[in-house]
N, C-alpha and C positions, 0 to 999 in steps of 0.2 A: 219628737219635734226635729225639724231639718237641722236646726243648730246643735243639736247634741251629739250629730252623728262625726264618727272618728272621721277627720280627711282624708286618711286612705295612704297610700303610699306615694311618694313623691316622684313621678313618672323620669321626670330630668336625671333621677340621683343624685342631685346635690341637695345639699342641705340649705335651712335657710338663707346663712350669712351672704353666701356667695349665687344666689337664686339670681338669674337676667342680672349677670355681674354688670354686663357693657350697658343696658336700661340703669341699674341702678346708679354706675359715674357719671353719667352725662345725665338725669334728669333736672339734677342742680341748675346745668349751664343750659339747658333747654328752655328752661320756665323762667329765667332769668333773660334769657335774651327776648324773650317774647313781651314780657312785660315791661319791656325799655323801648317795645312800640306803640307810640301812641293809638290805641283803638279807640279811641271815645268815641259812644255814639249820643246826641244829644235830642234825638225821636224826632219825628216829623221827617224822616228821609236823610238826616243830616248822620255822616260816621262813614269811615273811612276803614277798611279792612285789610286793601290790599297789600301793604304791606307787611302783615303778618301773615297773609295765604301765600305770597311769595316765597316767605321764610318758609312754612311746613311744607310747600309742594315741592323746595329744594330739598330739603330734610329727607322726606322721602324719596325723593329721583335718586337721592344719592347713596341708596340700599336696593336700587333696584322695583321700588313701585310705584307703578306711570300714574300718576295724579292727573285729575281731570278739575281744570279750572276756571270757574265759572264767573259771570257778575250780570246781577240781578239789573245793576244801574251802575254808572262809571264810579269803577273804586268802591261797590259794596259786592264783595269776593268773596267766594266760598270755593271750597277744596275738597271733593271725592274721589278715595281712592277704593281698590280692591285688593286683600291678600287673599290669596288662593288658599283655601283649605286643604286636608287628607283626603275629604269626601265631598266635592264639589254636590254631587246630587242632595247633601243635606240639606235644610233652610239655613241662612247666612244670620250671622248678628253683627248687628248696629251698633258702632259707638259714635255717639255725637258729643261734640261739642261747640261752643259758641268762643271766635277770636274778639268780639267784641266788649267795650267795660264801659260803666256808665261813668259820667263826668269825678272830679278830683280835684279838690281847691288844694295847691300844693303848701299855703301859708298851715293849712290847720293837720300839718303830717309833721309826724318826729323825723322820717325820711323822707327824700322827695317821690311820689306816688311814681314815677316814670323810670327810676334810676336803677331799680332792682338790687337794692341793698342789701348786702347780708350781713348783721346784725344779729346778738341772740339768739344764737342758733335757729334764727329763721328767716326768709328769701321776704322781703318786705314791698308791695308796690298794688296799684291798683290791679285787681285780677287775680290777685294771689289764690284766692277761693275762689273767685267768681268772674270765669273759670278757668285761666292760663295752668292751673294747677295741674288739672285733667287732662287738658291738651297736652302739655310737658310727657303725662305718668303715660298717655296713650300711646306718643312720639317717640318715646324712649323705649318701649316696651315694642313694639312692634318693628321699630328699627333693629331689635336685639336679635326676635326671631326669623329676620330677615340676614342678619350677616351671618346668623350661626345654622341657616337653611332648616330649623324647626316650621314645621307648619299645623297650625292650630288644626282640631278636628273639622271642623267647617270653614266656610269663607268667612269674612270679616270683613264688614265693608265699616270704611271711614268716612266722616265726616265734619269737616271744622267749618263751623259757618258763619255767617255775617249775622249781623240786627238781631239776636235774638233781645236785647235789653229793651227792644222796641216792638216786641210781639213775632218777629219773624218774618214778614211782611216783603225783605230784601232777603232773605236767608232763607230758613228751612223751611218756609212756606211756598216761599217760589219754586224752591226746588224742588219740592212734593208735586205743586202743580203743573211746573214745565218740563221738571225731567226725573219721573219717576222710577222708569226704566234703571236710573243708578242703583236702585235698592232693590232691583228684583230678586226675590227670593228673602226678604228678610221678614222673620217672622218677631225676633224678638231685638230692643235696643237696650241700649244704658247708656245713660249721661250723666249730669250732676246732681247733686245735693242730694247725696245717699252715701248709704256704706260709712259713715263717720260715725267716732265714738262717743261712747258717756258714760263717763267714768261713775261707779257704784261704788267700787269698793278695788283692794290692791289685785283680786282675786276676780275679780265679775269687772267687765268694760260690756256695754250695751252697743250694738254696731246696726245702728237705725239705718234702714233697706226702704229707701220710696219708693209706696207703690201704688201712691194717689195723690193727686197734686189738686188746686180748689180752680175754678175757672176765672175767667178774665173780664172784667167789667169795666172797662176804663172808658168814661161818658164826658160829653163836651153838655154844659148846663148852658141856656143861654135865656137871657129875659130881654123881653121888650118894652120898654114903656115911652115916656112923651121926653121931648131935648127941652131944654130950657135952660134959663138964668139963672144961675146956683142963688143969687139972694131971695128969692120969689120961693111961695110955697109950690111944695109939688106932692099930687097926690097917685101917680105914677112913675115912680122913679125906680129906674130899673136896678141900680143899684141895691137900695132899701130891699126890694122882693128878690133878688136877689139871694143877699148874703143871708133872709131868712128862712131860704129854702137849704142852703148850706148850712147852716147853724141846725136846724134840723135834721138832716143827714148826718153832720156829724156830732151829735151830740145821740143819735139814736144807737141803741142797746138791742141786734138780733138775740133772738132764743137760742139758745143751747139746743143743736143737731147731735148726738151720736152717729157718726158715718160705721160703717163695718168694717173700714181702717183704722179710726181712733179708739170704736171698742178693743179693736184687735191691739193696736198699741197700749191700750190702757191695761186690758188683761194679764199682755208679755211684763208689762211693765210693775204691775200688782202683784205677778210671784215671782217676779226678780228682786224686788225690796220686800217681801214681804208684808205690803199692806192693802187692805181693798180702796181702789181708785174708783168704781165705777157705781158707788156709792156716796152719799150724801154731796158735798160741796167738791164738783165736780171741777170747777176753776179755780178755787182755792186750793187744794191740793196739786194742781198742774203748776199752779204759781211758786210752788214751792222746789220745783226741780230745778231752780235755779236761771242761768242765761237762755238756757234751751226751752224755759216756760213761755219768752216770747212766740218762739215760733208753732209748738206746739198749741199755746193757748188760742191762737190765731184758727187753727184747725176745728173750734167746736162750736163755732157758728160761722156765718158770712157775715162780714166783714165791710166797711165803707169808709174812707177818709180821701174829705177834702184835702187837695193839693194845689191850685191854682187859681188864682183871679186875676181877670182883667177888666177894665172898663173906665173911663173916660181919658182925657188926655190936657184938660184945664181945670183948676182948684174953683175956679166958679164958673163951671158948666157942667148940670144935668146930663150927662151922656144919655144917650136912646137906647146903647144896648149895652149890655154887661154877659161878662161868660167868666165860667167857671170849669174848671175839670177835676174831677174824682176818680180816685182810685176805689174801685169797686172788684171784690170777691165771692164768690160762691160756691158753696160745696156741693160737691158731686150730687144731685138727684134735685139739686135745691133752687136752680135758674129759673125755670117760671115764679115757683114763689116769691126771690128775690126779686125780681125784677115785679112784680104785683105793688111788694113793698116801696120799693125807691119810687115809683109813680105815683103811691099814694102819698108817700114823705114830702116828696116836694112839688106836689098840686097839679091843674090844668094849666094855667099861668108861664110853667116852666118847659121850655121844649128843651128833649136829652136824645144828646145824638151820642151812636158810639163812635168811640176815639180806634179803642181794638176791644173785640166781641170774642173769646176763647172759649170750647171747652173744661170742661173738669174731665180727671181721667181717675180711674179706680180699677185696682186689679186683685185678683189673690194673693195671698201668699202665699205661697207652695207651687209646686213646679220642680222640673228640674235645676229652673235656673238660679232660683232659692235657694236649695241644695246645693249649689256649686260656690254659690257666694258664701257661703254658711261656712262649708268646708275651708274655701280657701282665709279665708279671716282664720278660723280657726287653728290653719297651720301655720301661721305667723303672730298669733296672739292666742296660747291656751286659755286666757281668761273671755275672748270673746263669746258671746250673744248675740246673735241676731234677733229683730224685730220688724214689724214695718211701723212703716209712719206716713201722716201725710204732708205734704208738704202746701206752705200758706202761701206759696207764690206761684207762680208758673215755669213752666220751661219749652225749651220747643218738641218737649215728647209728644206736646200738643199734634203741632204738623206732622210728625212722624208717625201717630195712631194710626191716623187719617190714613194710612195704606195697609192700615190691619195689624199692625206692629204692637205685640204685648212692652209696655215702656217700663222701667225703672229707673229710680237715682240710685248710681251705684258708683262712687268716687270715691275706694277705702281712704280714709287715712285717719290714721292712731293719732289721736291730740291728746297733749296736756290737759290735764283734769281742770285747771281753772284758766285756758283759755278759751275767750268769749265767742265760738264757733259762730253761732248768730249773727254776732255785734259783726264780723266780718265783714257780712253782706251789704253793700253801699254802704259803707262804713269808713271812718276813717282807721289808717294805721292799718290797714287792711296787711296780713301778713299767711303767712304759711308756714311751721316747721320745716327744717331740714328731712330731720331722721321723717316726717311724718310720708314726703314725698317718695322716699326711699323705701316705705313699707308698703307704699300703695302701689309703687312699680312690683313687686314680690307679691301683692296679692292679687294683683291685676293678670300675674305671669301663669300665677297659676288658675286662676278662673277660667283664661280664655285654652290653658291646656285642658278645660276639663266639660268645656262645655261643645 
C-alpha cells in the first residue's frame, strides 16, 4: 500500500527540524494577518475579498511571482499566479484555496473571531481551518522556494479565490468559465479538508486524504396559497403547507449508500483498529470514532436539512406565499435518485428552485499523487497512515474538475488527538495549532518536491 512505502531520501539534505525554515517562521504571521481581514461572505452576492487578494498578490510580488488579479463583481477578488517548474512540458498542479469565511457572531467566541489571537498554542479567529490555514502553509511555502531559487519538478499554479462559502458562483466558477487559459496544463489540484489527522494510538495517527466530496443541493421551497385575515378560517394557507413539506424533509431518514470511497475508508480503517466496520451496524460503529463521526457519518447516505424560513410580514395576516431553503446533499452516483425523493417528499403543491446545483466528485486512491502525499506525511510523522475519505460538504474542486483536473483535500496538519477537527468548521472558537501549521509547511515542502 502507498502509505507503507519508505519516503525515500530527503532531496533538500536537511533534516526535518529545519525543512522550508523561511515557510516555517513566517507561516504563523501569514495566517494571522489574513484572518484579521474581515472576509465574510453572507451568500446571495454579498462578501468582500479584496482585501485579502491584495495582501497575497503583495506577498507574492514581493518574491518575484507576477499575480494575476481578478474580480468576478466589484470587491469579490481572486488571485492567480504561476511558479515555473524544472520541466515546464510536464502537466502543472493546482493548489486552491478560498480567502473567503462564512459569518461569526463575535459575543459567542472566547477570542474575538477577527483579531487573530494566539492563545494555547494555537492562532484563534474565523478561517483558522476553513481555510486561511491553507492559504498561510501555501503562502509561506512557496514564497521559501521562491527566495532560495528551488524550483518544484513541474509548474504550479496558484489560486486564492473569492465565494467559495457561496458555491463559487464569484470565484472558482467564474474563473473556470471566463479565464481557463489560467490553468492550462493542469492535470491534477489539491485544496482543503484533507491530509488531517486521527489520532488511533501513540504509534498509528490516520491522515484522511479526500478524494470524494458528496454534491450540492441547496433548493429555495416556495408555496402558494390564498391572503387573508389571520382571525378567519383558512383552508389554503401557505404557511401550514408549507412547514409540512419541511417537517417532512426534515424529519426523513435516506438509506445507507456504500460509495467505493467509504468502503474504501472503512476497510483502511477496519485494519487499522482492527475491527470489521463493513459489517453489521454500519452507523453505529462510525458513531463511535468519536468528533470525526459527524462528518464521516454524513458520508453514508444523502443527506437534507432544513435552514430557512420566511413568510408573512403581520401577526394577523395570512401571507400568500411562504419560502423556505434547504440544504440538500448527495452522494456521488446518487443525484437522480435524490432528487426523485425530495419531489416525492414534499409533493406537487410545492415548487423547488435550485438556490446552487453542484456536482459530487469521486476519484481513486492511488496514483502517483497518493504516493507522494503518503511519503511526505510519512517523513514528518513515522506514525502516519494514509487513507481516503469522503468528505460531507463541498469545495470548489467542484469548478476546478470541470477542466478535467483529478481533485483532492490535501491540507496536512498534525492535530491534538482530542481536538474537535469538525466542530471547527462554521464553528465557533474556530482555531488552529501552532506546531500544527508548521508541520503542514514541511509536509507541503516536500510533496510539491516530489511531485
Amino acid at each position: 500500500m502507498a502509505d507503507k512505502a519508505h519516503p525515500g531520501p530527503d532531496p533538500s539534505g536537511r533534516g526535518s527540524d529545519d525543512r522550508a525554515a523561511g515557510a516555517q517562521a513566517e507561516v504563523v504571521d501569514l495566517c494571522r494577518d489574513l484572518l484579521r481581514i474581515d472576509t465574510v461572505n453572507t451568500g446571495n452576492g454579498h462578501g468582500d475579498e479584496r482585501a485579502a487578494a491584495e495582501y497575497v498578490a503583495a506577498k507574492l510580488s514581493e518574491v518575484g511571482i507576477e499575480p494575476t488579479v481578478l474580480e468576478s463583481e466589484p470587491r469579490r477578488t481572486s488571485v492567480v499566479a504561476r511558479l515555473e517548474g524544472a520541466d515546464p512540458s510536464r502537466p502543472a498542479l493546482l493548489i486552491h484555496g478560498h480567502l473567503d469565511v462564512v459569518p461569526a457572531v463575535a459575543d459567542d467566541w472566547r477570542y474575538h473571531p477577527f483579531s487573530g489571537e494566539i492563545a494555547e498554542d494555537c492562532l484563534w479567529g474565523r478561517g483558522a481551518i476553513d481555510m486561511k490555514d491553507m492559504d498561510a502553509m501555501t503562502l509561506a511555502v512557496v514564497r521559501d522556494l521562491a527566495r532560495t531559487g528551488r524550483k518544484p519538478p513541474r509548474d504550479i499554479v496558484l489560486a486564492f479565490v473569492a465565494d467559495e462559502e457561496a458555491g463559487g458562483t464569484y470565484g472558482a466558477r467564474w474563473l473556470v468559465e471566463n479565464h481557463p487559459e489560467l490553468f492550462d496544463g493542469c492535470t491534477d489540484a489539491i485544496g482543503e479538508v484533507g491530509g488531517f489527522s486521527y489520532t488511533v494510538s501513540d504509534d498509528l495517527r490516520l491522515y484522511l486524504v479526500e478524494t470524494a466530496q458528496k454534491g450540492l443541493a441547496w433548493m429555495r421551497l416556495t408555496v402558494d396559497g390564498r391572503a387573508g385575515h389571520g382571525s378567519m378560517v383558512s383552508d389554503d394557507n401557505a404557511v401550514t403547507a408549507l412547514c409540512e413539506a419541511v417537517a417532512r424533509l426534515g424529519r426523513h431518514q435516506f438509506p445507507i449508500v456504500v460509495t467505493p470511497t467509504v468502503r474504501a475508508f472503512l476497510g483502511e480503517l477496519s485494519d487499522a483498529l482492527g475491527i470489521e466496520l463493513l459489517t453489521g451496524d454500519i452507523e453505529a460503529t462510525v458513531a463511535k470514532l468519536g468528533p470525526i463521526s459527524r462528518m464521516i457519518g454524513a458520508t453514508l447516505r444523502n443527506t437534507v436539512n432544513p435552514t430557512q424560513l420566511d413568510a408573512g410580514s403581520k401577526v394577523n395576516v395570512i401571507p400568500g406565499r411562504a419560502t423556505a431553503h434547504v440544504d440538500g446533499r448527495f452522494l456521488p452516483g446518487q443525484e437522480e435518485e435524490f432528487i426523485r425523493q425530495i419531489d416525492e417528499l414534499i409533493g406537487p403543491d410545492v415548487r423547488r428552485d435550485w438556490v446552487v446545483h453542484d456536482i459530487a466528485l469521486e476519484t481513486p486512491f492511488s496514483g502517483p499523487m497518493v504516493d507522494a502525499m503518503a511519503a511526505s506525511l510519512r517523513a514528518e510523522d513515522p506514525a502516519a497512515r494514509t487513507i481516503p475519505y469522503m468528505l460531507s460538504g463541498g469545495t470548489d474542486a467542484k469548478s476546478f474538475s470541470r477542466l478535467g483536473m483529478r481533485c483532492f483535500g490535501f491540507s496536512p496538519l498534525k492535530l491534538p488527538a482530542d481536538l474537535d477537527f469538525s466542530g471547527m468548521f462554521h464553528g465557533i472558537d474556530e482555531r488552529v495549532p501552532l506546531e500544527a501549521l508548521r508541520f503542514g509547511v514541511r509536509v507541503l515542502d516536500r510533496f510539491l518536491a516530489a511531485v
